[in-house]
C-alpha positions, 0 to 999 in steps of 0.5 A: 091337876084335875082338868089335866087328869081329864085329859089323861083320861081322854088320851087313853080312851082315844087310844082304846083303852078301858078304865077299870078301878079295884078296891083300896083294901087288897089280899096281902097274898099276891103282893107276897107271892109276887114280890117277896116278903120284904115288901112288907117294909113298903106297905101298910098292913092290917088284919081283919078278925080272923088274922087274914093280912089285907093292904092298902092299895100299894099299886094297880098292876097286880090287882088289876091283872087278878081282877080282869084276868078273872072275867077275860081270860084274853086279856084287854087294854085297861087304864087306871087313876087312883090313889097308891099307899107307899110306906116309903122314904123319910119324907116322901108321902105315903099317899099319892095319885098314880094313873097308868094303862096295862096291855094284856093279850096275845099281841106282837111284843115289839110293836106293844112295847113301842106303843106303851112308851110312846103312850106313856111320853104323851100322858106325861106331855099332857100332865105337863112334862116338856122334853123328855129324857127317856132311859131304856133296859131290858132284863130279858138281856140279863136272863138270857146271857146267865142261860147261855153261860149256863149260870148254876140256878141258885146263882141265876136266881138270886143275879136274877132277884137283885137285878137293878140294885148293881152294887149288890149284882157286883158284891154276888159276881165278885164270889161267884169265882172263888171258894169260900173257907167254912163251907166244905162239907156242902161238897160231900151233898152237891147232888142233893144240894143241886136237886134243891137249887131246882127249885123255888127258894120258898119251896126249900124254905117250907122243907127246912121249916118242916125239918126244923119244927120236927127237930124243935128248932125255932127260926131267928133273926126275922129271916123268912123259911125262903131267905134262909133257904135262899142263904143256904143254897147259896153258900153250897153253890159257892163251896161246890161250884166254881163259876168261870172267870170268863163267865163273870167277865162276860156279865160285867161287860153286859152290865157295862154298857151304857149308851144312846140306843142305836150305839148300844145295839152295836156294842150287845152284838159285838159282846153276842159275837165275842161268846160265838153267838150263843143262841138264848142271848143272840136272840134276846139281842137281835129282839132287842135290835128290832125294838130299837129301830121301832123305838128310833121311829117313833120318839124324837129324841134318842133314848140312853141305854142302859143294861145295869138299869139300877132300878128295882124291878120287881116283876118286870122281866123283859123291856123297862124304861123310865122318863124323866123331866131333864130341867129336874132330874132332882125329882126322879123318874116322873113314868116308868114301866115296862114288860112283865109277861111272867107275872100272867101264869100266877093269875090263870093266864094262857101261855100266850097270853103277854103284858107291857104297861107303864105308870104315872107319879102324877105328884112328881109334876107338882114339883116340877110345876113349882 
């Protein structure tokens, strides 16, 4: 593994890429902030003296991001190749080597996002992978069509947070068109309940702490101010507001499509054109269309679409895809990556200012070698 990780090495310098390193040890704030609390379960924690919560390396792109955006607010073309800790399943080690490569800057999405999967296929030919079956996403997809059916902001939130885990996104859209019994009295406050689902569920979360702590009260159950606040908003949007039946279809039809990737521009512009061409989701989807014939131009064989994804995606919130080795589908996905424009803001970065990067599970090559 050692010479092929030399000549990853080379491919992204070919490609003008700047390898960078950030420590093992990181701030436990980022990845909270980021990724919620619940991604506690996923790392290893320690504290130092003074009770300052630090982690061991659970992945680059945050990191990285704080690091380089902090001496080159323009951004760059930036590689990585280390070890990542994960506290995850029975199993699966809790330490692995992971390579990858990050492009921020003001730079054409389309054409960067075609560059990071084509990249991201010749790593992985040169780690070993064969024939590549590659499944493409887009959550800006998702996002865009809640905007254009005017999806209550508790309810986008939350669509929005449990994108990739389908059952859950299924179990929400199967509530979101009835009332729920024991939960009327929200009715009498749905001016003031509205005003809150405008904001951030962490936001509400520290109002109902501070609320609580004056009254004496205690939070229970290990839920965190933000999950609770979460709950609540949630449950007075389903006593107060009623989302439309034919909104929810609409969201299921999206979710539904599944299909090699020039079938599936066919079926989102037939889908764009049965809501009269909303504007937010008529433009995430001719976006997509234009990335699709770049896609069709550049790769061999045609990747599958999928816009459910049934990924956990964390922070990305445009373009996704994953690769996998077809002889082993056993193994899992061996690359994925994708774009994640909105995570720049929280590090200082300029409006203009977008990324896309992908990352390598260098062990997973290990099983499909043996």
């Amino acid at each position: 593994m050692n010479a092929a990780l030399v000549s990853v090495a080379e491919v992204f310098r070919a490609a003008g890429f700047q390898p960078v390193d950030v420590p093992v040890l990181l701030p436990m704030e980022d990845f909270v902030r980021i990724s919620g609390e619940e991604f506690r379960r996923h790392i290893f924690i320690t504290a130092d003296s003074r009770g300052a919560e630090f982690c061991l390396r659970p992945e680059f792109t945050i990191p990285v991001c704080r690091q380089k955006l902090a001496v080159d607010p323009a951004g760059g073309r930036y590689s990585y190749s280390g070890r990542v800790f994960r506290n995850g399943l029975p199993g699966e080690p809790g330490e692995v080597w992971q390579v990858g490569g990050e492009i921020i800057g003001a730079h054409d999405p389309v054409e960067a996002d075609v560059e990071a999967l084509t990249l991201a296929l010749s790593v992985s030919r040169t780690l070993g992978l064969g024939a590549a079956d590659v499944m493409i996403g887009d959550v800006r997809l998702f996002t865009s069509l809640l905007t254009a059916l005017a999806v209550p902001p508790a309810w986008k939130r939350r669509l929005t947070t449990l994108f990739g885990e389908t059952d859950r996104v299924i179990e929400t859209l199967d509530h979101m068109t009835e009332r729920r019994a024991g939960f009327s009295h929200f009715a009498a406050h749905g001016d003031i309940v509205q005003a809150l689902s405008r904001f951030p569920s962490d936001r509400v979360g520290e109002l109902f702490a501070d609320i609580l702590s004056i009254a004496g009260i205690q939070t229970v159950g290990g839920r965190s101010t933000a999950e609770i606040a979460e709950r609540v908003l949630e449950q007075a949007t389903l006593a107060g507001d009623v989302v439309p039946e034919a909104h929810v279809k609409a969201i299921r039809d999206l979710l539904a499509i599944e299909a090699p990737l020039d079938e599936a521009v066919g079926e989102l512009d037939a889908l764009s054109l049965a809501l009269d061409r909303p504007a937010p989701f008529e433009t995430a989807v001719r976006a997509f269309e234009a990335r699709a014939k770049e896609i069709a131009g550049a790769v061999e064989a045609i990747p599958m679409f999928s816009a459910r994804f049934d990924r956990k995606l964390g922070y990305y919130d445009g373009f996704v895809f994953d690769v996998f080795d077809p002889a082993r589908p056993d193994v899992g996905q061996v690359c994925g990556g994708g774009r994640y424009d909105g995570l720049l803001a929280g590090f200082g970065g300029a409006p203009s200012l977008k990324a896309v990067g992908f990352a390598v599970w260098t062990e997973r090559f290990e099983e499909i070698r043996a």
